[in-house]
N, CA, C and O atoms as a DFTB+ gen file, in Angstrom:
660 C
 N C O
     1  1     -24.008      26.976       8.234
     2  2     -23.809      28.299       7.683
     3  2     -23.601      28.179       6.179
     4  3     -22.872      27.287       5.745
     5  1     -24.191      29.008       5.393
     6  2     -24.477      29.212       3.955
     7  2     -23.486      30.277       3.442
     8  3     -23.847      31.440       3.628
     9  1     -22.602      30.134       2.986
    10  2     -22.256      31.209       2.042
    11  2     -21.633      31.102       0.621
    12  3     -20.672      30.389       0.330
    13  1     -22.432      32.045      -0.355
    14  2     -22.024      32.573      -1.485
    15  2     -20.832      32.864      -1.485
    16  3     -20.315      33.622      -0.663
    17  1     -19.999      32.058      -2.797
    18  2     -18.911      32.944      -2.760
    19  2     -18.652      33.346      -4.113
    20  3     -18.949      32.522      -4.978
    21  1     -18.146      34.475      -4.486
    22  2     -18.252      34.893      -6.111
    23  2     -16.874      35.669      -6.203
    24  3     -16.058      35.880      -5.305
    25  1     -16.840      36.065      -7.644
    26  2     -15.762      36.520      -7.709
    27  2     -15.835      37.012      -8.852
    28  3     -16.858      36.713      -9.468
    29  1     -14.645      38.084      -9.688
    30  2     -14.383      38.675     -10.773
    31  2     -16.254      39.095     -11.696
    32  3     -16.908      38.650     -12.639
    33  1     -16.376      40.132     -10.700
    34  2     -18.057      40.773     -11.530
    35  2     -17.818      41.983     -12.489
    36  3     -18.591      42.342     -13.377
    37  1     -16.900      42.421     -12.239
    38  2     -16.342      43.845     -12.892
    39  2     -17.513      44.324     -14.112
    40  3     -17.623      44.089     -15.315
    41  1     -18.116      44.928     -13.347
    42  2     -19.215      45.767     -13.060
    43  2     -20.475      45.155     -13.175
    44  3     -21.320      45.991     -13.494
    45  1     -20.983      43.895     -13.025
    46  2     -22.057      43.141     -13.455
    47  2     -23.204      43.237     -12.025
    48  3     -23.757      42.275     -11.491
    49  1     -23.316      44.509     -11.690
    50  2     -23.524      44.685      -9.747
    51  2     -24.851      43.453      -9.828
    52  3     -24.967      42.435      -9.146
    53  1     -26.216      44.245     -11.469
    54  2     -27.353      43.323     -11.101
    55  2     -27.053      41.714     -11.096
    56  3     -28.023      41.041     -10.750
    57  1     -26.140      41.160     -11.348
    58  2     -25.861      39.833     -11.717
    59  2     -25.546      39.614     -10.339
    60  3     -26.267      38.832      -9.719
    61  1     -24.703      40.108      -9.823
    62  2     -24.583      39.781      -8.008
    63  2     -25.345      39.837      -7.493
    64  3     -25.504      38.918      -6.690
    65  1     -26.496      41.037      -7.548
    66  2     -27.664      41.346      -6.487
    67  2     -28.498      39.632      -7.375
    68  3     -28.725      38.992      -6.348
    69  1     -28.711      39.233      -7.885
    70  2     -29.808      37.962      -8.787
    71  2     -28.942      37.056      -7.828
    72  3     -29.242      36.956      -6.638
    73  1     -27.959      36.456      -8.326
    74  2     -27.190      35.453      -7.230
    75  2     -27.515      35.688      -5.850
    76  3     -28.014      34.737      -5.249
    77  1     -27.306      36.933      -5.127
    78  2     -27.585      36.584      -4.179
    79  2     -29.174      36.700      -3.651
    80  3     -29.370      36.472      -2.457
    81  1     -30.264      37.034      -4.470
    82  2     -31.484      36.660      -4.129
    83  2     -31.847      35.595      -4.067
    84  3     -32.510      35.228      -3.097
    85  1     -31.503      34.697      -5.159
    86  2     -30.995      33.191      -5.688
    87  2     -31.176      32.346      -4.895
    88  3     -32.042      31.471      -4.898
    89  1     -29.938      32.659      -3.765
    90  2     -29.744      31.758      -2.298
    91  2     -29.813      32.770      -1.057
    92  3     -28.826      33.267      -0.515
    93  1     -30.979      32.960      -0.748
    94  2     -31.711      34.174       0.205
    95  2     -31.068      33.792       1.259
    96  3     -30.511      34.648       1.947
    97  1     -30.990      32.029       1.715
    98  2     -30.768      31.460       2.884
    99  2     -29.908      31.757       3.119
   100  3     -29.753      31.887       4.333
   101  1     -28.803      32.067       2.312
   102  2     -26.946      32.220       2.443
   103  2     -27.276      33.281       3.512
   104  3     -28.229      34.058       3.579
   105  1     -25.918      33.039       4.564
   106  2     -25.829      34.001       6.038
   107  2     -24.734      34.811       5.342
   108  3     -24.833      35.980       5.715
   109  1     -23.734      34.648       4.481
   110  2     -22.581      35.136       4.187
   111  2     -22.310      35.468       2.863
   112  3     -22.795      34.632       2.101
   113  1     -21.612      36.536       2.195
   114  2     -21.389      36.124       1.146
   115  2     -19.742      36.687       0.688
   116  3     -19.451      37.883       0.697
   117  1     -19.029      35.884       0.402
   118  2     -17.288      36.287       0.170
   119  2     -16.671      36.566      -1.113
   120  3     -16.707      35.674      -1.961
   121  1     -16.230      37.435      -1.323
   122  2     -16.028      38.457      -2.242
   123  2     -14.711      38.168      -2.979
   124  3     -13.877      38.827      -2.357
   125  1     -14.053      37.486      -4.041
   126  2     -12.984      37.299      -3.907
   127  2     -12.424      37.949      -5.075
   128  3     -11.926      37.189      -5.905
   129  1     -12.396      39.364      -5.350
   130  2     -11.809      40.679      -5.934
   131  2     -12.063      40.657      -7.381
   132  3     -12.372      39.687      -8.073
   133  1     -11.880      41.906      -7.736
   134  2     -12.180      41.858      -8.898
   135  2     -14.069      42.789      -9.682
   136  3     -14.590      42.544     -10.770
   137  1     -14.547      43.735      -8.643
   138  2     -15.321      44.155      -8.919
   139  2     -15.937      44.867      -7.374
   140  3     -17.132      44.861      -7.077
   141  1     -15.070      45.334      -6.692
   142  2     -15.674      45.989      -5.255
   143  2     -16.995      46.883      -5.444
   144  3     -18.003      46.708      -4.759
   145  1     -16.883      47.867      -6.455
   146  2     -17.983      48.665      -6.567
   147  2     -19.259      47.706      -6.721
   148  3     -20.256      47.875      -6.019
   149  1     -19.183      46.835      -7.543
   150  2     -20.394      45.940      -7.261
   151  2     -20.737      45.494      -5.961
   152  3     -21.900      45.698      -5.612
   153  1     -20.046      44.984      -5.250
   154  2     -19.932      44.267      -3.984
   155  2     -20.949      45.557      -2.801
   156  3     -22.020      45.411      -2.213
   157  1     -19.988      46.738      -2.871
   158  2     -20.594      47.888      -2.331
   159  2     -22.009      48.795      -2.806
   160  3     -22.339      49.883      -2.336
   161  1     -22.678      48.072      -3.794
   162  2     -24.130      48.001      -3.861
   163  2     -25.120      47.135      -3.454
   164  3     -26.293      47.392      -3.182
   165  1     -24.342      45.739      -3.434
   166  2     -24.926      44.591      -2.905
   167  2     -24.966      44.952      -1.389
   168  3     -26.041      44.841      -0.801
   169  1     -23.902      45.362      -0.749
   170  2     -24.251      45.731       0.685
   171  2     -24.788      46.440       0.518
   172  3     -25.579      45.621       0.052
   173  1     -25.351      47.478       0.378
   174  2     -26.606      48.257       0.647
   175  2     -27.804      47.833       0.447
   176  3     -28.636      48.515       1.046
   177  1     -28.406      46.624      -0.406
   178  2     -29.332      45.707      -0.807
   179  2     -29.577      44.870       0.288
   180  3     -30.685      44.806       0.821
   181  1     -28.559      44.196       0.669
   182  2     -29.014      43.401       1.237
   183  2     -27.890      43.105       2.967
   184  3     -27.020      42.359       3.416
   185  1     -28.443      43.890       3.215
   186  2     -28.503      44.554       4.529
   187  2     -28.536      43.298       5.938
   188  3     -28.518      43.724       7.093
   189  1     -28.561      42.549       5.802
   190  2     -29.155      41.013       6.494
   191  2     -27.609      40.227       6.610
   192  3     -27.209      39.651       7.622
   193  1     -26.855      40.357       5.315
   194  2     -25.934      39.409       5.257
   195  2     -24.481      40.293       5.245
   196  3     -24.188      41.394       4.779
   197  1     -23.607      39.108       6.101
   198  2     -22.127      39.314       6.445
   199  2     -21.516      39.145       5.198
   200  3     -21.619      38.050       4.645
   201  1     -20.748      40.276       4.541
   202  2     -19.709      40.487       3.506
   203  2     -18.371      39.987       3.927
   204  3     -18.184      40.145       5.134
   205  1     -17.619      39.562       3.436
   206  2     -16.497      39.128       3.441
   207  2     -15.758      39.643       2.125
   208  3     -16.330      39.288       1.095
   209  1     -14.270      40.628       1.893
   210  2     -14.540      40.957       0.645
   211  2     -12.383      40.949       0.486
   212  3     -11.540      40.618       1.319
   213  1     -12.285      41.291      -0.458
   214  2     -10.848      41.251      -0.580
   215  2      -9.935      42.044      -1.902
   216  3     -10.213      41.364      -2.891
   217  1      -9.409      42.665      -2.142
   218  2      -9.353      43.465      -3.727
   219  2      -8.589      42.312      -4.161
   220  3      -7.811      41.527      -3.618
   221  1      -9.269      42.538      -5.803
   222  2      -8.245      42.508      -6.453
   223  2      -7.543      43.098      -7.282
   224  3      -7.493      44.314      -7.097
   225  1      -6.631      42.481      -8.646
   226  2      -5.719      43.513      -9.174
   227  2      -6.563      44.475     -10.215
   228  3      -5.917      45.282     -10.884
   229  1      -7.935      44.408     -10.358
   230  2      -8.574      45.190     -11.059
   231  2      -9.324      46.323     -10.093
   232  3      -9.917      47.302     -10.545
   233  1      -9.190      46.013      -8.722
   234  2      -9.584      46.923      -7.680
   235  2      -9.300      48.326      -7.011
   236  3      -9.848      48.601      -5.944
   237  1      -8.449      49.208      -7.631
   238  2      -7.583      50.194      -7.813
   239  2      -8.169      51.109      -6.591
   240  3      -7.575      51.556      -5.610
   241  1      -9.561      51.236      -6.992
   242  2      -9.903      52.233      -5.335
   243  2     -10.214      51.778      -4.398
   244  3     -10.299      52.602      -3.487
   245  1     -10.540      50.398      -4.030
   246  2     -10.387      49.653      -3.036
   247  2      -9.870      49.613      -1.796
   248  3      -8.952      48.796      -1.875
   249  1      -9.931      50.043      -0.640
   250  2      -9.314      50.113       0.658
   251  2      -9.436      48.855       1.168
   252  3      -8.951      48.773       2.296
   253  1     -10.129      47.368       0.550
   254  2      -9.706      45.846       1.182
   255  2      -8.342      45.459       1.417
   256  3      -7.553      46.034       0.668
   257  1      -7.772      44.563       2.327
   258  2      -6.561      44.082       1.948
   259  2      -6.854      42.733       0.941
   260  3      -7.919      42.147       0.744
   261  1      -5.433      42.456       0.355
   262  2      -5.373      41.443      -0.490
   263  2      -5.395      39.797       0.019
   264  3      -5.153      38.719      -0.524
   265  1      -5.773      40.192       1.207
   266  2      -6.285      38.547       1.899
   267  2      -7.141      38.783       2.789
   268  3      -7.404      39.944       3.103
   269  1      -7.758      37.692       3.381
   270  2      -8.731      37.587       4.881
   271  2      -8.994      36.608       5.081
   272  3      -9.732      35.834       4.471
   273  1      -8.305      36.478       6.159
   274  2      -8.482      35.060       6.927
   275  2      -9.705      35.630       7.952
   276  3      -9.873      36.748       8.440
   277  1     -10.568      34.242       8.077
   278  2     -11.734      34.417       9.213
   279  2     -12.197      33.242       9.540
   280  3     -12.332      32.486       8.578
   281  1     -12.494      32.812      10.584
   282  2     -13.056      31.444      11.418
   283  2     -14.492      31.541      11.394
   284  3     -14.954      32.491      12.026
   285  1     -15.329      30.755      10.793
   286  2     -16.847      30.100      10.873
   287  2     -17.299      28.795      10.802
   288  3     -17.298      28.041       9.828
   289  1     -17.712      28.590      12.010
   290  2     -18.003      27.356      12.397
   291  2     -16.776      26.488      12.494
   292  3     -16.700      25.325      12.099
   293  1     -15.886      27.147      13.031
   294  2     -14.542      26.036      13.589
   295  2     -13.556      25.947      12.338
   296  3     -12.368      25.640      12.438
   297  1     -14.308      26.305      10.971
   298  2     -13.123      26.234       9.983
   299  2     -12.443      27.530       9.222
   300  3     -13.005      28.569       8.876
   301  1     -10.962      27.124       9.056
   302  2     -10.059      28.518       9.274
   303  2     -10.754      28.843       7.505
   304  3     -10.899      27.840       6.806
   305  1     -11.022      29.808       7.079
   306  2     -10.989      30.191       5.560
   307  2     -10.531      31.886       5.191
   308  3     -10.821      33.043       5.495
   309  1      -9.485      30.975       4.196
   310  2      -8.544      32.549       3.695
   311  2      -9.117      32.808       2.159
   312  3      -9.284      31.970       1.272
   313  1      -9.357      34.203       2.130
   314  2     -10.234      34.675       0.878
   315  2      -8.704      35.597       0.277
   316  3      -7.823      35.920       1.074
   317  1      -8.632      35.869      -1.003
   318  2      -7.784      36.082      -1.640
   319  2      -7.949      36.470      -3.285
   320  3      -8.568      35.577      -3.864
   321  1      -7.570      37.520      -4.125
   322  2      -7.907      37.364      -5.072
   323  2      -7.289      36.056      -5.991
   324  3      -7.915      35.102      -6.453
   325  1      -5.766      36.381      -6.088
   326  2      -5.314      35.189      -6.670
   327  2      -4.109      35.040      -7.336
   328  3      -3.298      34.120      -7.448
   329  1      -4.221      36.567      -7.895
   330  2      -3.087      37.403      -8.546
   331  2      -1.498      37.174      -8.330
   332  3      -0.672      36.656      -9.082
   333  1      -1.340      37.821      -6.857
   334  2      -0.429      37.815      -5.913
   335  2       0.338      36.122      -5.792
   336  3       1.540      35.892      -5.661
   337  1      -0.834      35.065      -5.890
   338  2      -0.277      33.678      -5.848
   339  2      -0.150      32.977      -7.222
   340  3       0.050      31.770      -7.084
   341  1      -0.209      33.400      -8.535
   342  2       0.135      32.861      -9.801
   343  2      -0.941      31.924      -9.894
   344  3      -0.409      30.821     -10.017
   345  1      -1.967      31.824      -9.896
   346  2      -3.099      31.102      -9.971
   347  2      -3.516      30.650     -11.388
   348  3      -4.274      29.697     -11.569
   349  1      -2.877      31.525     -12.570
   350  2      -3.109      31.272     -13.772
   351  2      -1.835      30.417     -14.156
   352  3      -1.352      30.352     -15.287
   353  1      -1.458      29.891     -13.233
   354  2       0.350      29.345     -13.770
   355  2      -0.416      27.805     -13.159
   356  3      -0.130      26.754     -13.732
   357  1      -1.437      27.802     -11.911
   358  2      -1.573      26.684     -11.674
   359  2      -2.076      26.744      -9.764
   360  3      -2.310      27.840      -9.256
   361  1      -2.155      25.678      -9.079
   362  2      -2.852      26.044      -7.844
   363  2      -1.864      25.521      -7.032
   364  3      -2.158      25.454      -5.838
   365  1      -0.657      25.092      -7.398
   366  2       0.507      24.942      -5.818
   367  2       0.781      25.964      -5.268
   368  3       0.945      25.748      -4.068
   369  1       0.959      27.290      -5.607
   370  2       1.085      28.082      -5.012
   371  2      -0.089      28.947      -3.797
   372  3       0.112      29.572      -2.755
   373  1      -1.127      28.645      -4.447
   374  2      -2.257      29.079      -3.630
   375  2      -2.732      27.639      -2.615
   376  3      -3.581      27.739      -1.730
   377  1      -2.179      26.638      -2.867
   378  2      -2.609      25.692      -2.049
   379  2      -1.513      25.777      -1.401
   380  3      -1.961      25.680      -0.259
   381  1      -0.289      25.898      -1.267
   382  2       0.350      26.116      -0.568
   383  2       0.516      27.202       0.492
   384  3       1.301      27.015       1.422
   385  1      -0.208      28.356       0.386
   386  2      -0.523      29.383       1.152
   387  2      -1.430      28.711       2.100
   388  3      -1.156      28.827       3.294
   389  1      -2.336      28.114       1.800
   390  2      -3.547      27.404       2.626
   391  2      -3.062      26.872       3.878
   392  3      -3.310      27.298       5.006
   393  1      -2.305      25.844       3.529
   394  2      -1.208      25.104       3.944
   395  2      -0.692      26.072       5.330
   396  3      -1.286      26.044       6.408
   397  1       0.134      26.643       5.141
   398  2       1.037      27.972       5.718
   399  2       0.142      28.162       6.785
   400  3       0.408      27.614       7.855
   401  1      -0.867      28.840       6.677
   402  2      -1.911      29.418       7.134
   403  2      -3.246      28.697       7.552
   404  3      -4.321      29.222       7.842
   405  1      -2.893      27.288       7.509
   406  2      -3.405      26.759       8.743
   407  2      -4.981      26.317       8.211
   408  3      -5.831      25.822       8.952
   409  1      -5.140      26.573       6.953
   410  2      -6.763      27.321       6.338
   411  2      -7.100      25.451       6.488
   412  3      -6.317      24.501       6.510
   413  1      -8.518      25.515       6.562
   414  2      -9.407      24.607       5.798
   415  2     -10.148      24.684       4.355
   416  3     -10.652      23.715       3.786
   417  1     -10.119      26.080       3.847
   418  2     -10.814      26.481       2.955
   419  2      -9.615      27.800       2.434
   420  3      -8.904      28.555       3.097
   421  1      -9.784      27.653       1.179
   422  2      -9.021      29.221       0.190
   423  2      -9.669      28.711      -0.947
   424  3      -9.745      27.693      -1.634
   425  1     -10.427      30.700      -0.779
   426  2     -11.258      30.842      -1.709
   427  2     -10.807      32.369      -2.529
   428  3     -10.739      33.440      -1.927
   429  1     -10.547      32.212      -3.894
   430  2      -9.929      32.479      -4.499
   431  2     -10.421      33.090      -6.162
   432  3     -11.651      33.130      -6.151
   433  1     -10.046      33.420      -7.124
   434  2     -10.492      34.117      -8.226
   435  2      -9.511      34.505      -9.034
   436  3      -8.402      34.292      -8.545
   437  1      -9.499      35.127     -10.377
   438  2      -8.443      36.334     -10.959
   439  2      -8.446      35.327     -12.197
   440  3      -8.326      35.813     -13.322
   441  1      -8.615      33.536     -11.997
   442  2      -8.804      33.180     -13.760
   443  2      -9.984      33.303     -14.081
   444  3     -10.006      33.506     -15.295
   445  1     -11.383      33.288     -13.504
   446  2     -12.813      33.379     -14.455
   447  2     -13.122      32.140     -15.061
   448  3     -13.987      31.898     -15.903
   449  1     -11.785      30.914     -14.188
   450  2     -12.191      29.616     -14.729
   451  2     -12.704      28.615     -13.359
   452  3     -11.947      27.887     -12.716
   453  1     -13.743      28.743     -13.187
   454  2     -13.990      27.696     -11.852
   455  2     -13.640      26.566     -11.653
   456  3     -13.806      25.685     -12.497
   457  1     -13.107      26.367     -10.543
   458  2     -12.044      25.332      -9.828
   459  2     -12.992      24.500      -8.409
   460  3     -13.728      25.150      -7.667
   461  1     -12.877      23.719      -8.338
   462  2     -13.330      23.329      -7.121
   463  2     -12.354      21.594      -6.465
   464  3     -12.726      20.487      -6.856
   465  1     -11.504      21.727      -5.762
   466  2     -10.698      20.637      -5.326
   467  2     -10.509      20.297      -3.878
   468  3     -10.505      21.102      -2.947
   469  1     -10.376      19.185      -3.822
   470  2      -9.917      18.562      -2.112
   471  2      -9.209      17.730      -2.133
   472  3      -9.378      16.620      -2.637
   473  1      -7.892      18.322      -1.340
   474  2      -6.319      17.739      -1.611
   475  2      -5.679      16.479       0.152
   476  3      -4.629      15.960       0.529
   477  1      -7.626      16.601       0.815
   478  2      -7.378      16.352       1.739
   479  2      -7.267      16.311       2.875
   480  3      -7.451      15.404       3.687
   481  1      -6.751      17.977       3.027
   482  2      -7.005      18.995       4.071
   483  2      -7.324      20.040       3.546
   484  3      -7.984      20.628       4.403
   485  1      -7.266      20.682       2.613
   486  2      -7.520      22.104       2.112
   487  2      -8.698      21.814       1.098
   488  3      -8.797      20.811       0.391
   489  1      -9.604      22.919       1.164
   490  2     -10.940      22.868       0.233
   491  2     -10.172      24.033      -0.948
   492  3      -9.526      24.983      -0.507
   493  1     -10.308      23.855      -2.189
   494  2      -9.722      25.118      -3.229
   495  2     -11.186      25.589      -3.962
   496  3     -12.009      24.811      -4.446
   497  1     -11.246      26.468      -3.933
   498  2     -12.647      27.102      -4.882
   499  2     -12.071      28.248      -5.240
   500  3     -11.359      29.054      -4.640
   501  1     -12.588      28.172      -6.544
   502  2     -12.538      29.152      -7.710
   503  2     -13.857      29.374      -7.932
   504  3     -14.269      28.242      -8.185
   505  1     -14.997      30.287      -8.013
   506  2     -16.049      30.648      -8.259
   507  2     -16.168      30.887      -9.897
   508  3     -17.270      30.865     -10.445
   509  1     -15.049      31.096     -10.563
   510  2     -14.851      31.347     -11.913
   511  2     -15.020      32.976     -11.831
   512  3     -14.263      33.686     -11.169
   513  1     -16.124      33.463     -12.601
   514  2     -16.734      34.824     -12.904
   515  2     -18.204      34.663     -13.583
   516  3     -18.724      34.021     -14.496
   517  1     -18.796      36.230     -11.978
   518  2     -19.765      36.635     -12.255
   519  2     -20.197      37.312     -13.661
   520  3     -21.300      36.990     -14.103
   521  1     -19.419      38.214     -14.385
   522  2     -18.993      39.046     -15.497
   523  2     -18.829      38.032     -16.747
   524  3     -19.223      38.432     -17.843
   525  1     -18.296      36.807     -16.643
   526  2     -18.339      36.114     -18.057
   527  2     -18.570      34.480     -17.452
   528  3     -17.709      33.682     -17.083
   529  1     -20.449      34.282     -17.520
   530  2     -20.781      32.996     -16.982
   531  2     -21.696      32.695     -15.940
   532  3     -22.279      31.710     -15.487
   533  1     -21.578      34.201     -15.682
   534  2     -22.592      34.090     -14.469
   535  2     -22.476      32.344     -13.161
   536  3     -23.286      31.571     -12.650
   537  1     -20.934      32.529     -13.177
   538  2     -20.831      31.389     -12.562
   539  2     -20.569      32.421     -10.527
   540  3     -20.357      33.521     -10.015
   541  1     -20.778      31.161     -10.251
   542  2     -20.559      31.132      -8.205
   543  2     -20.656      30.085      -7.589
   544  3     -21.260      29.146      -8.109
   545  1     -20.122      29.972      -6.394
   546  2     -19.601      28.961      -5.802
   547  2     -20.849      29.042      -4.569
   548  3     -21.584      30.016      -4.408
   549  1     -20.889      27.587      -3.642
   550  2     -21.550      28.074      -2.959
   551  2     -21.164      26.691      -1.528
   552  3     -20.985      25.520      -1.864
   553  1     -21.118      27.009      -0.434
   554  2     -20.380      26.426       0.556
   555  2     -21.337      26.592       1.864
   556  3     -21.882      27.583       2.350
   557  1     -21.312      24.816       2.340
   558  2     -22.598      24.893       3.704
   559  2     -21.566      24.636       4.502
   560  3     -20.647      23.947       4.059
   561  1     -21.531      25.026       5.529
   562  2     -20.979      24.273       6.784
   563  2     -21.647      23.940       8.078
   564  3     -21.699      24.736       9.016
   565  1     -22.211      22.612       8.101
   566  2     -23.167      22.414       9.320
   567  2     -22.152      22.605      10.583
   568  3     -21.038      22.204      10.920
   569  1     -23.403      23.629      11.190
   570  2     -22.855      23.886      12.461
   571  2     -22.360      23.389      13.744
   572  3     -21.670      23.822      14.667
   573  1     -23.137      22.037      13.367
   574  2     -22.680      20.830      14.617
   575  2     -21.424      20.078      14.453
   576  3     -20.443      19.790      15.137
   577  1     -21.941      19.848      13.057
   578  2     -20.742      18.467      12.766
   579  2     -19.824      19.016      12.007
   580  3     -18.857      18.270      12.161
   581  1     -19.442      20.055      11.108
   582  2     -18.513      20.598      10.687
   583  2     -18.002      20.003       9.069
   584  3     -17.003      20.077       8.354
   585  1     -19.440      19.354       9.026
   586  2     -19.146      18.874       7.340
   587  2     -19.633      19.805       6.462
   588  3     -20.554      20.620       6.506
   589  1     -18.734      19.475       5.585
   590  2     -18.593      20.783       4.324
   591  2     -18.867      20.092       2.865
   592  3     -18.205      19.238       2.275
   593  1     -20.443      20.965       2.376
   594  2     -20.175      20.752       1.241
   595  2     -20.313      22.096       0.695
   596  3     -20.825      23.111       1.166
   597  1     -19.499      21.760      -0.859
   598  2     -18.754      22.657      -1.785
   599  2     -19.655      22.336      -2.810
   600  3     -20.018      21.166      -2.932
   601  1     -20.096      23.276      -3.621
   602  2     -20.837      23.163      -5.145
   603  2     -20.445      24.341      -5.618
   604  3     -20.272      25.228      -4.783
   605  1     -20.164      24.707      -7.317
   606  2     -20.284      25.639      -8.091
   607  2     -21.429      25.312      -9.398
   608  3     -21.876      24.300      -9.937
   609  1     -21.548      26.327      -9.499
   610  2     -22.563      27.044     -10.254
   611  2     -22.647      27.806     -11.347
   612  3     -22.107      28.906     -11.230
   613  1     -23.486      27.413     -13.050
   614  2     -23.706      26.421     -13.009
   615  2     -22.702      25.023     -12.838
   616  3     -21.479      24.903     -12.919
   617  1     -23.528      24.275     -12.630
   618  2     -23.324      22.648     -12.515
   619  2     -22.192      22.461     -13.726
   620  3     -21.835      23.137     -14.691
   621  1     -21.938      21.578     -13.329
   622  2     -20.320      20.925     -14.645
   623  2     -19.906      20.002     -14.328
   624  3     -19.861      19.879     -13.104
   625  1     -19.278      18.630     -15.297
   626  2     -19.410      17.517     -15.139
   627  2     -17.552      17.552     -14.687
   628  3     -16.857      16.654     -14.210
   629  1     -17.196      18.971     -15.077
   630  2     -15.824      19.286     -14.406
   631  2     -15.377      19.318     -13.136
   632  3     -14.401      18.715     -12.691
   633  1     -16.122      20.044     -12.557
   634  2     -15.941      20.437     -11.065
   635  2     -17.452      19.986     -10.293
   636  3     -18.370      20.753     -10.003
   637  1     -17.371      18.107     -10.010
   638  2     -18.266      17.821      -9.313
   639  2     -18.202      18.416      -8.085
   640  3     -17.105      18.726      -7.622
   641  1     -19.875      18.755      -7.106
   642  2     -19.637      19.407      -5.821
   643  2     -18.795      18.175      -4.873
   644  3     -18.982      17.011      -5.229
   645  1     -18.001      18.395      -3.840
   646  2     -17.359      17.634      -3.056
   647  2     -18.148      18.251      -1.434
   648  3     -18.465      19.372      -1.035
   649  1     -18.255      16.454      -0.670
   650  2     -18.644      16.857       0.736
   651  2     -17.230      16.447       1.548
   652  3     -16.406      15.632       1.133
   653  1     -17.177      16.922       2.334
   654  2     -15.967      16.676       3.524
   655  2     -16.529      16.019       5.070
   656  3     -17.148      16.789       5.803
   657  1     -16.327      14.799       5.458
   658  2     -16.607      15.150       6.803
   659  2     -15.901      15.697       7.933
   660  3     -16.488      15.877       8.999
């Protein structure tokens, strides 16, 4: 299973709809706050693929909650903007939620600085921002064997992609 994950577009909708033509194959794509009205044009586009979506603190008319946990392909993943966990102070707190909650994956947003880490048991992705960078994250999980690889986008000699078995 393929999914896009992006974050902070605040209002960049055509830059989301390009990403996700981008990677057609993606089954999913997870939303991690920060520009819903975009998100809610992309679903109407592209009609084929499972949204996953979550507000954030720039999300004011938003009826998402501020988390979502969901199971695919055997692994737990909690979507979140980021806000709520001090994410600009640093990632113990949001890795520690992971933790709590049992997650294999927290996927996350609100700095616009892409993150990508493995502490072991928990996968951390930061997609950065659609809106400044045209950056996104992007996550396979084979369906048999349950290995995970992680890449963001563009490429950076910062945040090499990581596989998990």
């Amino acid at each position: 299973m393929k999914i896009i994950v992006i974050s902070d577009s605040h209002g960049s909708f055509e830059e989301v709809n390009k990403i996700i033509r981008q990677n057609s194959k993606a089954d999913v794509v997870a939303f991690c706050g920060d520009g819903s009205s975009d998100l809610d044009y992309a679903k109407q586009q592209f009609t084929d693929k499972m949204f996953l979506s979550v507000r954030g603190n720039c999300d004011w008319c938003s009826s998402d909650a501020f988390l979502q946990e969901i199971t695919l392909c055997g692994k737990k993943i909690v979507i979140t903007h980021g806000h709520l966990h001090g994410v600009k102070e640093g990632y113990s707190r949001i890795s520690c939620l992971g933790h709590d909650l049992g997650a294999n994956i927290v996927l996350f947003g609100h700095t616009h600085l892409p993150h990508l880490s493995y502490d072991g048991r928990i996968l951390l992705m930061n997609p950065g921002s659609v809106a400044f960078g045209n950056q996104y994250g992007l996550i396979d999980i084979d369906d048999d064997t349950g290995k995970i690889n992680a890449e963001l986008f563009p490429k950076n000699k910062y945040n090499p992609p990581i596989t998990i078995d």
